[in-house]
TIKEVEX-736298 format. One line per 2 residues: their letters; for each residue x, y, z of C-alpha. Coordinates in steps of 0.2 Angstrom, whole numbers, plus 5000, padded with zeros to 4 digits. Example, Ala and Ser with C-alpha at 12.3 -4.5 7.8 and 13.67 -1.06 7.14 Angstrom:
as = 5062,4978,5039 ~ 5068,4995,5036
This chain:
xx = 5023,4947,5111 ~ 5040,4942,5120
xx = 5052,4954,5125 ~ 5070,4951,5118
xx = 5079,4962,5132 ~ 5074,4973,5146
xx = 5081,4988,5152 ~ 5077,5009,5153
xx = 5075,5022,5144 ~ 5086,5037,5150
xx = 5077,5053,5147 ~ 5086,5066,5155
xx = 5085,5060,5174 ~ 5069,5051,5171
xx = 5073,5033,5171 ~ 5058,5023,5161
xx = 5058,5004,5162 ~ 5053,4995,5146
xx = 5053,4981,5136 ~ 5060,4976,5117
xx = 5048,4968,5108 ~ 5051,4966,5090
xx = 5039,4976,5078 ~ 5042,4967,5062
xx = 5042,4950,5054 ~ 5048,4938,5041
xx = 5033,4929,5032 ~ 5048,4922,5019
xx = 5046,4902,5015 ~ 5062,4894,5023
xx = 5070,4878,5015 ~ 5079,4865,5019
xx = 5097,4853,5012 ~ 5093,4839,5008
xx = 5102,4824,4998 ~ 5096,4825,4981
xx = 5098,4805,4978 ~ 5087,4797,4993
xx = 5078,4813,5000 ~ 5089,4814,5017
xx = 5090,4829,5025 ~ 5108,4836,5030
xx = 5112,4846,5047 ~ 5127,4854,5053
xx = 5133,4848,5068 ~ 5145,4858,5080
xx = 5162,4847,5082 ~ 5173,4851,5093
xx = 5191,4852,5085 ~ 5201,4844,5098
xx = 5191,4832,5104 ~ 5179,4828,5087
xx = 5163,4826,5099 ~ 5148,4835,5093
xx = 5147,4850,5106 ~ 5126,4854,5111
xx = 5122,4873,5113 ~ 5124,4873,5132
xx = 5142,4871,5131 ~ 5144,4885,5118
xx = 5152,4900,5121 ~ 5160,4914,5112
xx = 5179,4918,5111 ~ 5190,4930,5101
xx = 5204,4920,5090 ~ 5220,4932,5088
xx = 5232,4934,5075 ~ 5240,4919,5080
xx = 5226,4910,5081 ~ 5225,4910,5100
xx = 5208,4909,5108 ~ 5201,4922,5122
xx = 5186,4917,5129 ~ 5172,4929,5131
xx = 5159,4927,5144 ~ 5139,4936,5145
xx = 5148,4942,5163 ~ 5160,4949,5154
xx = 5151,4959,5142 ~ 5138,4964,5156
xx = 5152,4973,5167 ~ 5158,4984,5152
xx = 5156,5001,5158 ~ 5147,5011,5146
xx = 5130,5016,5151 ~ 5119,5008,5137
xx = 5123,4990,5142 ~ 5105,4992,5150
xx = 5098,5008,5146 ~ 5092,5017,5128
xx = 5101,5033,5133 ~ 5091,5047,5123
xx = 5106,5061,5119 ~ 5095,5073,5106
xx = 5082,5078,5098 ~ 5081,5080,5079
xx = 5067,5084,5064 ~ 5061,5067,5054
xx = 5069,5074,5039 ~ 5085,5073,5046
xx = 5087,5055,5047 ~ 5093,5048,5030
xx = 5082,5032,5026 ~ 5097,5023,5020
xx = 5102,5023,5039 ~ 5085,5013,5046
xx = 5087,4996,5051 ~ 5077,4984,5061
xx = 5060,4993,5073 ~ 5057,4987,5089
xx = 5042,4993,5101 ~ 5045,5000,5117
xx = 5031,4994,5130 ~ 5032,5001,5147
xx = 5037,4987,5159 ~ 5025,4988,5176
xx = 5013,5003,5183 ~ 5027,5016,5187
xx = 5033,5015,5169 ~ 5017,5022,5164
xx = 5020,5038,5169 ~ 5035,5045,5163
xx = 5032,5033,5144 ~ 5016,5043,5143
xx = 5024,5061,5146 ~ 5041,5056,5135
xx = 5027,5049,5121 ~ 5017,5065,5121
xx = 5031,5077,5122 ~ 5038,5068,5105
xx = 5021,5070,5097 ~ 5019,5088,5101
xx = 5037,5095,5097 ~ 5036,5083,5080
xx = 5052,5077,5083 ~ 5062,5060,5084
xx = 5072,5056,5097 ~ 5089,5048,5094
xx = 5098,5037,5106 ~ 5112,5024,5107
xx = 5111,5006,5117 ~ 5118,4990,5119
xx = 5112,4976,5112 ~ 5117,4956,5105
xx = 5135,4960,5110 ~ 5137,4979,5100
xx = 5132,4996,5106 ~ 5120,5004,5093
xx = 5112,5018,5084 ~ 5093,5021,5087
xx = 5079,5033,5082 ~ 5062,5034,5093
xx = 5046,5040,5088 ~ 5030,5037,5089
xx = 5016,5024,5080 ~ 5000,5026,5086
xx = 5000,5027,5105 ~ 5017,5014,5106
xx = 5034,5023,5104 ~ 5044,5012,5091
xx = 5065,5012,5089 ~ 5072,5010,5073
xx = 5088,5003,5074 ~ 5101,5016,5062
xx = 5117,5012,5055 ~ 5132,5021,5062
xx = 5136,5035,5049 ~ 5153,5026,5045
xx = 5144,5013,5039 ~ 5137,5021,5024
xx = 5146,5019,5008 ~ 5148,5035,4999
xx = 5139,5032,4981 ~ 5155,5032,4970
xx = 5155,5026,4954 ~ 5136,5022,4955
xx = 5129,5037,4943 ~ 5129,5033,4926
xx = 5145,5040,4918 ~ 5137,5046,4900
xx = 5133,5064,4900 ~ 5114,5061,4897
xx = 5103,5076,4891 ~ 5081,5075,4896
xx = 5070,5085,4887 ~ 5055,5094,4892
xx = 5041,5084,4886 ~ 5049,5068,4892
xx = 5050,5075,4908 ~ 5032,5080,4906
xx = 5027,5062,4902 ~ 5034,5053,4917
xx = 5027,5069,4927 ~ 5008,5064,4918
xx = 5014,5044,4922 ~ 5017,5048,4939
xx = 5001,5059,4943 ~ 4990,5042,4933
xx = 4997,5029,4946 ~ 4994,5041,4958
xx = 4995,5034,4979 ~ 4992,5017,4984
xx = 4985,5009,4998 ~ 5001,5001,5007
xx = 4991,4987,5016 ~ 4986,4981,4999
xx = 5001,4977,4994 ~ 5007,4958,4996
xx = 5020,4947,4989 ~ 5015,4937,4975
xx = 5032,4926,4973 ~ 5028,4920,4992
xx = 5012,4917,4987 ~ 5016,4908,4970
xx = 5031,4897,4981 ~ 5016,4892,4993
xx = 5005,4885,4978 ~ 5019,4875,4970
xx = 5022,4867,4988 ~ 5002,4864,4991
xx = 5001,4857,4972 ~ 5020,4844,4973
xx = 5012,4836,4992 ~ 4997,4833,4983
xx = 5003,4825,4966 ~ 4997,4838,4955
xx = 5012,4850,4950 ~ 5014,4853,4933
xx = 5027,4867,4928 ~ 5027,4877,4918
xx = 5042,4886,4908 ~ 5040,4906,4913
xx = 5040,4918,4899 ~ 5056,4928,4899
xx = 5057,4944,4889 ~ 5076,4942,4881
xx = 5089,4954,4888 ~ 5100,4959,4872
xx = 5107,4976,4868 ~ 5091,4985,4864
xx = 5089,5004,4858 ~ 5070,5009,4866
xx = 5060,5024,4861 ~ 5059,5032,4878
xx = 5044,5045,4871 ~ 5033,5033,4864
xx = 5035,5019,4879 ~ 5031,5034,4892
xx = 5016,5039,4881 ~ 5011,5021,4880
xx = 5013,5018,4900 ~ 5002,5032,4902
xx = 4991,5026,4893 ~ 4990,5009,4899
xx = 4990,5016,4919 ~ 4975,5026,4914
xx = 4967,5010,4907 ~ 4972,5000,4921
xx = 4963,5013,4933 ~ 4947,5011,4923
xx = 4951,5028,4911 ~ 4949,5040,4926
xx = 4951,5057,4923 ~ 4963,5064,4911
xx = 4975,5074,4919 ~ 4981,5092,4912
xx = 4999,5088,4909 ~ 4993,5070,4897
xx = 4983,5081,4888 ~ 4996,5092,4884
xx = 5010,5083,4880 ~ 5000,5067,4871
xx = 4991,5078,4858 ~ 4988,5070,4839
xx = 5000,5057,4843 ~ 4989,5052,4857
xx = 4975,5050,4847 ~ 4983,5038,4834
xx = 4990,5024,4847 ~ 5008,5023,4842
xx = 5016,5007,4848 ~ 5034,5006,4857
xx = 5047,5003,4844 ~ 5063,4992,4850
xx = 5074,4989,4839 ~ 5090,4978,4842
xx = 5107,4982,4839 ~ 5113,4972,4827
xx = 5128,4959,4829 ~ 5136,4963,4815
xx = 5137,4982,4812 ~ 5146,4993,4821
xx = 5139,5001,4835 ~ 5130,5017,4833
xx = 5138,5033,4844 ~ 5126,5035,4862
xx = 5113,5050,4856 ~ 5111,5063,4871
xx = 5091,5058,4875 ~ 5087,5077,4874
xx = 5091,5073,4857 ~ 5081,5068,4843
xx = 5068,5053,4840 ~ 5077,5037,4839
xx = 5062,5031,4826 ~ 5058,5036,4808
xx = 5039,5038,4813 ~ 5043,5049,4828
xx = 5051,5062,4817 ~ 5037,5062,4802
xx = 5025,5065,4816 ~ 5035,5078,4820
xx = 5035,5084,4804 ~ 5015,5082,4800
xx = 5014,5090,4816 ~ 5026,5105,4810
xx = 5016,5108,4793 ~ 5001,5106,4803
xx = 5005,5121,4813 ~ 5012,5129,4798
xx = 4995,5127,4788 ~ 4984,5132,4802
xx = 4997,5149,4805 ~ 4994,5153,4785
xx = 4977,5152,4785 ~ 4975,5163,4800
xx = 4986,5176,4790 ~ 4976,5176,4775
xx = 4961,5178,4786 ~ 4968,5194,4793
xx = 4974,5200,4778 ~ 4957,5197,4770
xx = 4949,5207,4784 ~ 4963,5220,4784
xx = 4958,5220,4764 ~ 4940,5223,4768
xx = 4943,5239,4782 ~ 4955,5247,4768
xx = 4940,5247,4755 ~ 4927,5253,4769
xx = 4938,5266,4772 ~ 4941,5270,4755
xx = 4922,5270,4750 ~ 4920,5279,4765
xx = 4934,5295,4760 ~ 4926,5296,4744
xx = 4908,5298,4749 ~ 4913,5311,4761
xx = 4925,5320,4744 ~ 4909,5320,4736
xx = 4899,5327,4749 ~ 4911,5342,4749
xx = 4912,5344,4731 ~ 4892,5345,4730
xx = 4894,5358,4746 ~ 4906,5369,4736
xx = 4895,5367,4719 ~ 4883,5372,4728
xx = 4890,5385,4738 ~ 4895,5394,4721
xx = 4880,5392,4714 ~ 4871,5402,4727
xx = 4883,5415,4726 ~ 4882,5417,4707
xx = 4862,5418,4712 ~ 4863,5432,4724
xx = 4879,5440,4714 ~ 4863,5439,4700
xx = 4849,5445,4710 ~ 4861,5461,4716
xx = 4866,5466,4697 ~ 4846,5465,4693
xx = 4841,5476,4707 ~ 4852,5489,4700
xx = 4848,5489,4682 ~ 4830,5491,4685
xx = 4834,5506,4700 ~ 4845,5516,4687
xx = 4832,5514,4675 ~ 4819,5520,4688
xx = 4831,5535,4689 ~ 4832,5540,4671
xx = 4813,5540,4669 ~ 4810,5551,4683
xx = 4824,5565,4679 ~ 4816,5579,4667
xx = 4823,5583,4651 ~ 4830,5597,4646
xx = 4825,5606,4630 ~ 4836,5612,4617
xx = 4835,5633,4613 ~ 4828,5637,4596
């Protein structure tokens, strides 16, 4: 690959020559003007404005106009004498945690290769000392007539620079958010949990651009003769009120059956339930011209449909009917332990009663037996004592 600008990387007092080389590029199909009528193609030409010659790209410079349209030429010598000291070096000034970069900062990557044998050295310590501490190295440096922002790390065994916008240069997102105070509920926010875990990761490197791809057959089929468009189908885009539950439970739905039905994940199966199970379509239903507009519904809110709020009702009574019968159940077995008990106090009541009976009727025995014994011992008494005679 060629190098677009040498120099060093300044590590501390370690000096590491290397070499720019660009890490990324464009694959996008490039056009160019022509005149419609004959097919001719139309350039630019560089005139000059005082002489009107065309001017070739040797005898280009550059030049800064003033306010009153004055022109200072600018030479490369120029700009190479400045004196800051990233005109030819990556000056490294700290070292920072990834997640301390803001994405929205990245900008174009370059590799860094070690330029000649004595740069192997101290790129192969600067290289592992990033991997190890886990850390990005950020830098500033000079280049295309600008000093920059830069961010090092490491891909594979090559350290990489992201360019990074200064932090002035990010707009502060004013006036992006939406406005509407907007309400999510729950379950919605358990569906696009469910949608998300279905889609699940994706293997970067299989991703590709169709459109290219599409541009690249219309080319191939107009040079041979064949082309034959096609009008595109295009969805109309008019004012449309969407039923945000049922168009999550159907993308969930359609994910799953893209990935060949895999396996049903925890949060699908709690939050699709019986509605699941019946295949409920999206409803869209447009705004019509002529009425009034509705007032904006908070989308933790409810349904925007008719048939999401009877399934909500079915559902309810459902519930309702399944929560009666397992009352009654209770109460039919609370019913039954009430009679067992009963039975139970009244076998035991009897079983006392006959004790007592027949406790008394032992007593009235013995009290019996005792009354007998004595009758018969006083009449044993009677007939053994003499009697006395009467005197004449």
């Amino acid at each position: 690959m060629r190098s677009i600008w040498n120099g060093a990387i300044s590590f501390g007092l370690v000096s590491i020559p290397i070499k720019l080389v660009n890490a990324t590029e464009s694959h996008s199909i490039s056009f160019r003007q022509i005149h419609v009528p004959d097919g001719g193609r139309v350039r630019y030409r560089k005139v000059c404005e005082l002489d009107g010659e065309e001017v070739p790209s040797a005898e280009i410079g550059k030049g800064y106009e003033e306010a009153d349209g004055s022109i200072i030429p600018i030479t490369e010598e120029d700009l190479a004498r400045l004196p800051i000291p990233t005109a030819k070096t990556i000056e490294i000034v700290s070292f920072v945690p990834t997640e301390e970069i803001d994405p929205l900062q990245m900008d174009a990557a370059y590799y860094l290769a070690a330029n000649g044998a004595t740069a192997a050295k101290p790129y192969t310590l600067l290289r592992e000392a990033l991997k190890r501490s886990r850390r990005v190295a950020i830098a500033k440096y000079a280049l295309r007539g600008r000093e920059r922002l830069g961010m090092l790390r490491v891909v594979d065994d090559v350290i990489a620079m992201h360019g990074l916008l200064w932090p002035d240069e990010i707009r502060a997102p004013e006036g992006v958010a939406p406005e509407a105070s907007v309400t999510v509920r729950e379950a919605e926010l358990d569906l696009a949990d469910a949608l998300m875990a279905t889609l699940g990761e994706v293997d970067m490197s299989s991703l590709h651009d169709d459109y290219r791809e599409a541009v690249e057959a219309m080319i191939a089929a107009k040079a041979d003769g064949a082309f034959e468009p096609s009008e595109a189908v295009v969805e109309p885009a008019g004012a449309q009120v969407i039923d945000l539950m049922a168009a999550l439970e159907n993308s969930v739905r359609a994910a799953k059956a893209s990935r060949g039905g895999g396996q049903r994940g925890a949060e699908a199966e709690g939050t699709e339930g019986e509605e699941a199970e019946e295949g409920t379509e999206a409803q869209v239903t447009p705004i019509r011209r002529g009425a009034a507009p509705a007032a904006p519904k908070a989308v933790g809110g409810k349904k925007s449909t008719a048939s999401g709020a009877r399934k909500t009702a079915a559902s309810g009574k459902k519930t309702t009917a399944k929560s009666t019968s397992t009352a009654a159940s209770g109460k039919s077995r609370a019913a039954k332990s009430t009679s067992t008990a009963t039975k139970s106090a009244s076998a035991a009541a009897k079983s006392a009663s006959g004790a007592r009976k027949s406790t008394a009727k032992s007593a009235t025995k013995s009290t019996s037996a005792a009354s007998a014994k004595k009758t018969a011992a006083a009449g044993a008494a009677k007939k053994a004592a003499p009697r006395k005679r009467s005197s004449a």
